[in-house]
Structures are given as structure tokens and as C-alpha cells.
C-alpha positions as CSV (number, residue, x, y, z in Angstrom):
1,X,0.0,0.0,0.0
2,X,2.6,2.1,0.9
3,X,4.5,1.9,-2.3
4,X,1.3,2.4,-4.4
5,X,0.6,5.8,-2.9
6,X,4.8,6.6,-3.3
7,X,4.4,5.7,-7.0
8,X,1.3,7.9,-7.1
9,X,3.4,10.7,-5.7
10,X,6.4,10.3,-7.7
11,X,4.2,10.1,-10.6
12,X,2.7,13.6,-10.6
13,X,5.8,15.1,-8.9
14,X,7.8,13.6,-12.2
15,X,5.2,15.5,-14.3
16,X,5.3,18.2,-12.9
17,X,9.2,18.4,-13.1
18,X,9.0,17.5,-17.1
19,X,6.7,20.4,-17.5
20,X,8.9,22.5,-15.8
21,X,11.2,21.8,-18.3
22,X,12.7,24.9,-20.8
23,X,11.7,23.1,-24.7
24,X,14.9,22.2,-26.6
25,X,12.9,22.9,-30.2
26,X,11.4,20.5,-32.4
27,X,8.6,18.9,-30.1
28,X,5.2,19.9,-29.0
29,X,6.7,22.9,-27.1
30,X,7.5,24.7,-30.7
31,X,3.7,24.2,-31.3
32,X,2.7,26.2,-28.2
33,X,5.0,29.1,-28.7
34,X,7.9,27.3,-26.6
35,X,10.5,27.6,-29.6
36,X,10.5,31.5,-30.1
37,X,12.9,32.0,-27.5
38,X,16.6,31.6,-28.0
39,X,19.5,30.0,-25.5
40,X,22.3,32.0,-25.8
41,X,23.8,30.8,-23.3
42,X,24.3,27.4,-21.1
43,X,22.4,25.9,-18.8
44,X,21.4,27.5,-15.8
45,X,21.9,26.4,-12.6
46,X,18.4,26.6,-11.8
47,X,18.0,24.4,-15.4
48,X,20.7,21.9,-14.0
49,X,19.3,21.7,-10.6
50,X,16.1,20.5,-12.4
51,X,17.5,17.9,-14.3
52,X,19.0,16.5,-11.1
53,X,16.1,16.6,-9.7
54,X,13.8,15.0,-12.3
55,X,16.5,12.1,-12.6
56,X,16.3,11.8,-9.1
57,X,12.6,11.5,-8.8
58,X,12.8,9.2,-12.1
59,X,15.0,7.0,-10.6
60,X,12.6,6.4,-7.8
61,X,9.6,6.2,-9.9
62,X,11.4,3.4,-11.3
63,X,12.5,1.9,-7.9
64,X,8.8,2.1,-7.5
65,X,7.4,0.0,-10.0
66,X,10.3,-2.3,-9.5
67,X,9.4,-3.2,-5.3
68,X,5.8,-3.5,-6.5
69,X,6.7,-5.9,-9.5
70,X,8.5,-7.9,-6.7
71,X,5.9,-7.7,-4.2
72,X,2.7,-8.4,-6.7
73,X,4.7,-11.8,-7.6
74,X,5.4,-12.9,-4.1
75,X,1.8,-12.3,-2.9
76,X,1.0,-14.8,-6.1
């Protein structure tokens, strides 16, 4: 039960985070404007701390799914 509702969390936290995410160009964000703007630059560190983060979170999404995999074919 416990890992259900974690999955749950991680789930809209991790979709949250990728629509947080600056578009590169090319993909559904040029259709809704998100490919007028430029980078001149690099990545932020606010940009970079993002990416962490969404691996992070990704990571135990996947962890996630993984334990209850595991636990659904014990109970069996």
C-alpha cells in the first residue's frame, strides 16, 4: 500500500518536473509558442538543478514500480 501511494506521488511530482522543463525545439513545445525563444547561453543552474532533480525523482519512480513488480509476484 505504501509503495502504491509513493508511485502515485512520484508520478505527478515527475510530471510536474518534465513540464517544468525549458523546450529544446522540435517537439510539441515549438507548437505552443515554446520555440520562439533563444538560448544563448548554457544551462542554468536553476536548469541543472532541475535535471538532477527530475533524474532523481525518475529514478525512484522506477524503484517504484520495480518493489511492487517484486511484491505483486510474491503475494501470487
Amino acid at each position: 500500500m505504501g509503495f502504491s501511494i509513493a508511485l502515485i506521488v512520484f508520478s505527478l511530482l515527475l510530471m510536474l518536473l518534465v513540464l517544468m522543463h525549458k523546450g529544446k525545439g522540435g517537439g510539441l513545445s515549438d507548437m505552443f509558442g515554446g520555440g520562439m525563444q533563444s538560448s544563448v547561453g548554457g544551462s542554468s543552474v536553476a536548469e541543472r538543478n532541475l535535471d538532477r532533480i527530475t533524474v532523481v525523482i525518475g529514478l525512484l519512480w522506477f524503484a517504484c514500480i520495480v518493489v511492487l513488480g517484486i511484491l505483486m509476484k510474491i503475494n501470487n
